[in-house]
C-alpha positions in Angstrom: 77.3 89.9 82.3 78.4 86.8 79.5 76.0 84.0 79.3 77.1 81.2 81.8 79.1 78.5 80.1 82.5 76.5 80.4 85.8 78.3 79.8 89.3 77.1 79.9 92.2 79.2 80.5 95.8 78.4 79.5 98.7 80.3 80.1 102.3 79.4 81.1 102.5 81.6 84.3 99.8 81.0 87.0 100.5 82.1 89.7 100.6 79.7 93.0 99.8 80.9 96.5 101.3 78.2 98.5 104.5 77.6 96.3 104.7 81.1 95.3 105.7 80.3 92.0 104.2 80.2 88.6 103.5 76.8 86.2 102.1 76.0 83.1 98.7 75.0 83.3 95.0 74.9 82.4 92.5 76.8 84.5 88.6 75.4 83.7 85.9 77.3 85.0 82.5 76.6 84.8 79.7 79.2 85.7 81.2 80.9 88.7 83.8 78.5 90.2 86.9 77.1 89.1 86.0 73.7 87.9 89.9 72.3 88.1 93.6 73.5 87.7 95.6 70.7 85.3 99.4 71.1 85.2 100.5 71.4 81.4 102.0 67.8 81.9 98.6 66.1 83.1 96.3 68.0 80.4 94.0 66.0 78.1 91.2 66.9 75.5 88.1 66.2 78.2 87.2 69.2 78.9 85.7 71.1 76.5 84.6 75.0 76.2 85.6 78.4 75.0 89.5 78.6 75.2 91.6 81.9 76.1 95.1 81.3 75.3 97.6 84.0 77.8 101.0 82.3 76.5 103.2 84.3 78.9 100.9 86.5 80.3 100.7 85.9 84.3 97.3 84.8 85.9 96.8 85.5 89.7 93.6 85.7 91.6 91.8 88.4 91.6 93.8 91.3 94.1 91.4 91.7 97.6 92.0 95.3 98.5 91.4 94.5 102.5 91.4 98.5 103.6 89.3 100.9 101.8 86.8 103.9 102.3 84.8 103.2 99.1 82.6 105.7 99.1 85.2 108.7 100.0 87.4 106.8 97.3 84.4 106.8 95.0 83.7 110.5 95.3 87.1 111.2 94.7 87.1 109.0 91.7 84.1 110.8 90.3 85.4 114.5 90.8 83.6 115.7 93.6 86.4 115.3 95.7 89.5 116.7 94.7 93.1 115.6 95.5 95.2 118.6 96.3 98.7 118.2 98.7 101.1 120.8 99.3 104.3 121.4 101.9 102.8 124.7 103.3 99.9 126.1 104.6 99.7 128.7 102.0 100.4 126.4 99.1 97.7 124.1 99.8 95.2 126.9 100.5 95.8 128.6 97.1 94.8 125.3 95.5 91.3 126.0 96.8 90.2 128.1 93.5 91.3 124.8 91.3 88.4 122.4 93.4 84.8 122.5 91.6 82.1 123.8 93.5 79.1 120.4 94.1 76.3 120.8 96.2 77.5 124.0 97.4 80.8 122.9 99.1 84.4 122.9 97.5 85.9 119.3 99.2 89.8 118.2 98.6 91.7 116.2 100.2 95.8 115.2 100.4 97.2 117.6 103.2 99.0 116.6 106.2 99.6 119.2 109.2 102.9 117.2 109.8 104.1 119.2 106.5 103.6 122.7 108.2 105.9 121.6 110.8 105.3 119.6 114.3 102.7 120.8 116.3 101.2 123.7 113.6 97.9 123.4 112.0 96.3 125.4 110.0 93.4 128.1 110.3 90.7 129.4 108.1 92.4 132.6 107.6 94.5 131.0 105.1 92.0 129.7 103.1 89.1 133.0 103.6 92.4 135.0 101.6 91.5 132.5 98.4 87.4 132.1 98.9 85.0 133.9 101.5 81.8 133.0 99.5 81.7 129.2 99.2 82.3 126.8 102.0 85.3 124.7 101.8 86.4 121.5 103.0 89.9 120.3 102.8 90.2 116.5 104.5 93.8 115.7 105.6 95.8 112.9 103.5 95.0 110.6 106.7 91.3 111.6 106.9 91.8 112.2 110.5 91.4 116.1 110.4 89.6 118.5 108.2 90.3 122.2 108.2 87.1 124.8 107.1 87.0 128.2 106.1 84.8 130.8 107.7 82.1 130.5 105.0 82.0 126.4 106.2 81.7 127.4 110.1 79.1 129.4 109.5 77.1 127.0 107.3 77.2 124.5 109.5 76.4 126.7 112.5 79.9 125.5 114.1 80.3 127.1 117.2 82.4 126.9 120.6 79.2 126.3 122.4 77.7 123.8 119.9 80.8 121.8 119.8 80.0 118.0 120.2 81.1 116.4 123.4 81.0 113.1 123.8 83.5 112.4 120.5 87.4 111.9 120.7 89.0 114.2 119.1 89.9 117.9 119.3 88.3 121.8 118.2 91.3 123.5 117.6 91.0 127.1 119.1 93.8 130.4 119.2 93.3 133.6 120.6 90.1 134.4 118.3 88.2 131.1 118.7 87.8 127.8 116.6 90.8 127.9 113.6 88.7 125.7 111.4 90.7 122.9 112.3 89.5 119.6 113.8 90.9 115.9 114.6 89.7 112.6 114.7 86.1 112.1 115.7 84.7 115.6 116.0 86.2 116.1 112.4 84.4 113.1 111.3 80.9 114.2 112.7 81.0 117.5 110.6 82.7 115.4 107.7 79.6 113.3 107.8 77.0 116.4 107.7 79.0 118.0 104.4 79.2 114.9 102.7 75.5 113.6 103.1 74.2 115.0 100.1 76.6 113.4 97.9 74.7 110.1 98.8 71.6 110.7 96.3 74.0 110.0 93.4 76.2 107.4 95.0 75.1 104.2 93.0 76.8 105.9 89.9 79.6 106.9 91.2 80.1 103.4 93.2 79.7 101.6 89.6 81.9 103.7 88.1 84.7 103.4 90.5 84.4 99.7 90.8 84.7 99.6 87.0 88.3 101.8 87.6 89.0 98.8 90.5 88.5 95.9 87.3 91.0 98.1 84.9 93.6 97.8 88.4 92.4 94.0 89.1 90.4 94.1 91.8 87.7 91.9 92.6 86.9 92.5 96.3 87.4 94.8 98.7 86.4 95.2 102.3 85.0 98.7 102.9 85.8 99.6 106.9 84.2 102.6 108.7 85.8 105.8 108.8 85.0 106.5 112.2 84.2 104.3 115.1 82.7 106.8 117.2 80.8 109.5 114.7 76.6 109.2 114.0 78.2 108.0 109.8 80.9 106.0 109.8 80.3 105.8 105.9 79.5 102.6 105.4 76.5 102.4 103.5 75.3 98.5 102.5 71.7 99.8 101.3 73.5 101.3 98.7 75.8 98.2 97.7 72.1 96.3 97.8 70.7 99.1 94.6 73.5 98.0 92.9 74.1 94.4 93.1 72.9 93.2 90.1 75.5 95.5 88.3 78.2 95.3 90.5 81.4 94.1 89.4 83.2 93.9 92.6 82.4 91.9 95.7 81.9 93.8 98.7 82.6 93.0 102.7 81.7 95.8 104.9 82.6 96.4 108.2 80.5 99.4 110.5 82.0 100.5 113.8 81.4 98.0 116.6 78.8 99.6 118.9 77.7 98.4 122.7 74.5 98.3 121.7 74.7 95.9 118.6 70.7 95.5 117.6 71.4 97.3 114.2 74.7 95.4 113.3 72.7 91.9 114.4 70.2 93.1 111.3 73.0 93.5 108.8 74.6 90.6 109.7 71.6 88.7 109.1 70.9 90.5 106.0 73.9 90.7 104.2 75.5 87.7 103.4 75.4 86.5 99.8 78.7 85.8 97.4 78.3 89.8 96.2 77.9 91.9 99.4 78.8 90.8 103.2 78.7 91.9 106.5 82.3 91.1 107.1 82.4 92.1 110.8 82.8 95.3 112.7 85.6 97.5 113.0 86.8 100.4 115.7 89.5 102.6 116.9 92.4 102.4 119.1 94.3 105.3 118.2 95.0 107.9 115.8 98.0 108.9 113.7 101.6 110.1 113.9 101.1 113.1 112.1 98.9 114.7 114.8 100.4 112.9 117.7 96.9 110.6 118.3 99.0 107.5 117.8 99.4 106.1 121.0 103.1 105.1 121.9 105.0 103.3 124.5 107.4 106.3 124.9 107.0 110.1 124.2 107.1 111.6 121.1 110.3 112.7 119.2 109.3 116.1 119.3 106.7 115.9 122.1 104.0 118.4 122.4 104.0 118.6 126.4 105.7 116.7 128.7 104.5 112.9 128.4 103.3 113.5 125.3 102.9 109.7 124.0 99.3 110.0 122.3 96.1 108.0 123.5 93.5 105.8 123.1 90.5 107.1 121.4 88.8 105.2 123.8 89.0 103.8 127.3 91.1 101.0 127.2 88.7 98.7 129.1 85.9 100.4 126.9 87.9 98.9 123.6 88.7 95.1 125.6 85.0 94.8 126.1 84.2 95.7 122.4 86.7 93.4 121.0 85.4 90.4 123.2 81.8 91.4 122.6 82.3 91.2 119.0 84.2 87.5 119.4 81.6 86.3 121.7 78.7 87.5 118.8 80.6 85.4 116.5 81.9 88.9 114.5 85.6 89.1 113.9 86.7 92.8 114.5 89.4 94.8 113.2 91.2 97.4 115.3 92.6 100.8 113.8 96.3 100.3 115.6 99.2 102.8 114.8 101.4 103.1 117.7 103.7 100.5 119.7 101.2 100.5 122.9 98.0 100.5 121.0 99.6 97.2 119.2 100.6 95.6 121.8 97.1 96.4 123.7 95.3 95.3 120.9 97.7 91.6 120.4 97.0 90.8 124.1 92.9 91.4 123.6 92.8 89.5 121.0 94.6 86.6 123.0 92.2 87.1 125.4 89.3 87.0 123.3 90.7 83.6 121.5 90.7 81.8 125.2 87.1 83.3 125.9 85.3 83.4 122.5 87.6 81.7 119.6 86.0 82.6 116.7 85.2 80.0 113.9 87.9 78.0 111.3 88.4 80.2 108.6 87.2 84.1 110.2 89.8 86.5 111.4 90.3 89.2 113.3 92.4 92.1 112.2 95.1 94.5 113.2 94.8 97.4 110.4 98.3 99.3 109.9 100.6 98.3 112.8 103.1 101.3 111.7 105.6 102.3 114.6 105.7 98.4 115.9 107.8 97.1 119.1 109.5 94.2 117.9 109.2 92.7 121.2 105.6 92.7 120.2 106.4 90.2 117.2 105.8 87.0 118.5 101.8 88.2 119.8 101.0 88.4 116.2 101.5 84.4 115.6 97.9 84.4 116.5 95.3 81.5 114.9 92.5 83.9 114.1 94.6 87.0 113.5 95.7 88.8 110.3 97.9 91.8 110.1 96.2 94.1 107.3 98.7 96.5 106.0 99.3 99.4 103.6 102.5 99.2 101.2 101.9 102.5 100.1 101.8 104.0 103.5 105.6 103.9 103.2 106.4 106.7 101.2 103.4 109.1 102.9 105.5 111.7 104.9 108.4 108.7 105.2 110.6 112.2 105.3 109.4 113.4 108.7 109.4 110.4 110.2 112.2 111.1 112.5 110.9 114.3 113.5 107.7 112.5 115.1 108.7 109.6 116.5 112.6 109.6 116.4 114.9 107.7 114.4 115.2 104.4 116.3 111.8 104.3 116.2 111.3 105.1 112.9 113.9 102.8 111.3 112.4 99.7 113.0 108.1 100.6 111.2 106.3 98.9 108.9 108.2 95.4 109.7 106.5 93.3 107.0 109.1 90.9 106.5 109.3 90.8 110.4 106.1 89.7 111.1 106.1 87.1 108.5 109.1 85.8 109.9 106.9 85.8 113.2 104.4 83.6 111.6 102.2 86.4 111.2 99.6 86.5 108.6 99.5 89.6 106.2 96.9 91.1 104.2 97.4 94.5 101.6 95.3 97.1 101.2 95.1 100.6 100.1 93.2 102.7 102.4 92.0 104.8 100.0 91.3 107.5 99.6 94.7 107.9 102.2 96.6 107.0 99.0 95.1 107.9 95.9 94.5 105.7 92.7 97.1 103.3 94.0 97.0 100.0 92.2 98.0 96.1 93.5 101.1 96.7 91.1 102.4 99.5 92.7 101.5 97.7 96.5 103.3 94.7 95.3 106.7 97.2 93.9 106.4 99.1 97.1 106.7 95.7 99.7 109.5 94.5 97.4 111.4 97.4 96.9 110.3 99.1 99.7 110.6 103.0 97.8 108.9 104.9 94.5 108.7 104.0 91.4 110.2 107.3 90.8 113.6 105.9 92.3 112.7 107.9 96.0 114.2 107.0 98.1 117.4 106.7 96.9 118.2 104.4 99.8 115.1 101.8 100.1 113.4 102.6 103.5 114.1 99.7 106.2 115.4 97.5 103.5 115.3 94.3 105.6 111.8 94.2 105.7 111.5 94.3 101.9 109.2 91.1 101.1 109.6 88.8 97.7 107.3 89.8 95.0 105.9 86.3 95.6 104.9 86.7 99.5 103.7 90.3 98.3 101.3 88.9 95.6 100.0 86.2 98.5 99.4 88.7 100.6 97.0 91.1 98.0 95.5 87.6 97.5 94.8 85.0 99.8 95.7 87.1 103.0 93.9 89.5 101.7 91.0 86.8 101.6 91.9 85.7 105.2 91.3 89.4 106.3 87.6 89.2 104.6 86.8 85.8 106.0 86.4 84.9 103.1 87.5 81.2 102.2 85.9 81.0 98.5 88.9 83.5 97.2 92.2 84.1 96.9 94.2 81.2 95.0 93.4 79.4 92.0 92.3 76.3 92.5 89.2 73.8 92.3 86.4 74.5 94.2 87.3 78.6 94.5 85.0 81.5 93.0 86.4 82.1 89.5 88.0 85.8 90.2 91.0 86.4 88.1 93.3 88.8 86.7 95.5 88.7 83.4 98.8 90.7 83.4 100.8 91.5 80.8 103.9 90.0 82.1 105.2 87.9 84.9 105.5 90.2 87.8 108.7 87.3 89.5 110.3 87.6 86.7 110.7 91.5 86.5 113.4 94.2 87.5 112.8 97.2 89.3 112.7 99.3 86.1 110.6 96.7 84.4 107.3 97.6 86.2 105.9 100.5 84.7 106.0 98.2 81.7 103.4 95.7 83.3 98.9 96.1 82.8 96.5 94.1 83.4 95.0 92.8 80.1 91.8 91.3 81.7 89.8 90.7 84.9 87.3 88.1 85.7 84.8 87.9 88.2 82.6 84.9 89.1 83.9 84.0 85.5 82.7 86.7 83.4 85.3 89.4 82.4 84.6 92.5 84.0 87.5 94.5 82.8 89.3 93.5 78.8 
């Protein structure tokens, strides 16, 4: 990285967090903080430094992505993984002979059994037709289910009787035994075993994705286990540690909360410098929509049995002592939450936990995705240590069968971003990547504030009275995205604050909805060295 030394920034559109507005200023930054912000009106000649002139170019702190899977994302990023989707069974398995063959496997991943219809999933027949020699590995768009051919079931010796049985999750099975096709836990224990491998060459491909997260403007990102209840949850700080001196993107991490918490007691005492933190833990209430894990207040549009309103992944009283566990260590914890009863389970821990254990000023526990929301729930969320970590992008991922799984009135009233705000909730963006893939803070901020594509789909924008302002959106890929990392050093520009920045090309208030595609970033800055120009 540059030499350490005083820079000072002028442009006439930085960005402001709390007015959500832009002025014409001077930032000054010197080594790694921001030494003071000086309205235009107020400037005088005593600072003194290299100067960056950005005219009309907008500056905003450096976009938090506060939900990913990096190192899913970063194989994905680096080719090993490939993105395939598809509206049929057949169609996605024909992709198969398109995916590269690494370490022996052939991995993609971008299908969603929801596609094939409600209540179908798919088998290995489908894809033995395309490839019977190699084992293949195709992880749903949700990365809730994987689906194997035969070749895979036989190299990982996967059989009815040497099923694991203490994971959530479900072995799909027909007339001729296992189809291939697994859900939630169990398909993360035999994701885990395919993918280990891919670890001996991680620290590359972690570099050079976090160079691709620069060129988006990202600075940080908190990387939350995959799993709560598999042996990998795929969070891997040892390897963040190899890299730290080349990193160029801060790290929080969060492992599964555990009962027995003598290894996440070492990582939080060993992992906590400005570069790479133990953020807290993380775990699982529920599972998605798509498979019918999500656990609702009501049945199911199209229910699968009589009942049929989902589940917890765990007991319930299993999750309440987890989440006050985690308080009383001092560890905020974020909760995987999709359905209406797993949110409204989750809000009334969390109250619970604040009167037992309140955590600290400044750390925060999270609800991650809050989708098919009650709004009688609302007012739970106006919570002191609680931020509401959502995915923009989530919005367009199956938005068109929706109805079929949890019925229209449901449906119409999800992702209530506006809502919660007008709660006083807090809200943090993410991606959740590799569930979306290469989706930039751009595109997050377009989809809260137009709530559709950039493509124009849907024609009609979906819930439109949730749509946010492009102001609260940026705030909330900023400085609640900093809230949802506990971290109190980022997310605005202003003295005293690490210097993480990014330069776009134009000011993203002042833009139409055709006007976007014509916006970049131009620079990115991290502990005041540019990372990305």
């Amino acid at each position: 990285m540059e030499g350490k030394m005083r820079k000072i920034i002028h442009s006439n559109a930085i960005f402001d967090v709390h007015t959500e507005t832009v002025f014409n200023g001077y930032i000054v930054i010197m080594n790694d903080v921001i030494e003071a912000v000086v309205n235009q009106k107020n400037w005088t000649d005593d600072f003194s430094g290299e100067f960056f002139e950005f005219g009309d170019n907008m500056i905003v702190p450096g976009f938090i992505d506060a939900h990913i899977h990096f190192y899913l994302s970063a194989l994905l990023h680096s080719g090993k993984i490939k993105s395939i989707t598809g509206q049929s069974e057949v169609e996605v398995a024909n992709q198969v002979d398109t995916i590269a063959t690494v370490n022996g496997w052939k991995i993609g991943i971008g299908w969603f059994s929801s596609d094939f219809g409600q209540n179908i999933y798919p088998t290995h027949h489908s894809i033995d037709k395309v490839c019977n020699d190699t084992p293949v590995m195709l992880i749903s768009g949700d990365a809730h289910s994987v689906w194997f051919n035969q070749s895979a079931l036989d190299s990982l010796a996967i059989t009815t009787q040497a099923l694991p049985t203490d994971l959530s999750g479900e072995a799909l099975q027909d007339q001729d035994g296992l189809t291939g096709c697994f859900t939630e836990a169990i398909a993360i224990h035999y994701l885990a075993k395919v993918l280990q491998p891919f670890k001996k060459s991680a620290a590359k491909d972690y570099l050079t994705y976090m160079k691709r997260l620069n060129q988006i403007g990202i600075t940080s990102i908190a990387d939350v286990a995959l799993s709560g209840e598999s042996w990998d949850e795929f969070i891997y700080p040892e390897i963040y540690e190899a890299i730290k001196g080349e990193a160029t993107v801060r790290v929080s991490f969060y492992p599964a909360m555990r009962q027995e918490t003598t290894h996440l007691t070492q990582l939080a005492h060993q992992f906590q410098d400005d570069w790479v933190q133990f953020g807290g833990v993380k775990q699982f209430f529920d599972g998605v929509t798509s498979t019918h894990t999500a656990y609702l207040k009501q049945e199911y549009a199209t229910p699968y049995f009589k009942n049929d309103v989902g589940g917890p992944l765990l007991p319930i009283e299993k999750m309440r002592a987890l989440i006050l566990q985690a308080n009383q260590m001092g560890w905020p914890i974020r909760i995987h939450t999709i359905g209406d009863q797993a949110i409204h389970s989750a809000l009334c821990f969390y109250q619970e936990s604040a009167q037992m254990y309140p955590l600290k000023s400044g750390v925060y526990n999270t609800l991650e995705h809050l989708e098919v929301m009650d709004p009688n729930d609302l007012p739970l969320t106006d919570q002191e240590h609680l931020v509401i970590s959502v995915q923009p992008s989530h919005l367009l991922v199956g938005y068109e069968t929706l109805d079929e799984e949890v019925g229209p009135d449901r449906a119409s009233k999800m992702f209530p971003f506006h809502s919660l705000l007008r709660a006083n909730g807090r809200l943090a963006f993410g991606t959740d990547s590799p569930v979306v893939v290469d989706v930039t803070p751009m595109d997050t901020i377009y989809y809260a504030s137009s709530r559709r594509g950039k493509n124009g789909l849907p024609e009609q924008p979906l819930m439109p009275h949730e749509k946010l302002t492009v102001g609260q959106a940026i705030v909330a890929h900023t400085l609640g995205a900093a809230k949802a990392i506990s971290r109190e050093d980022l997310g605005e520009i202003s003295s005293g604050k690490k210097a993480d920045l990014c330069v776009l090309s134009k000011n993203l208030l002042a833009l139409q909805e055709d006007e976007w595609s014509d916006c970049s970033v131009l620079r990115t800055m991290i502990s005041g060295n540019w990372v990305w120009m």
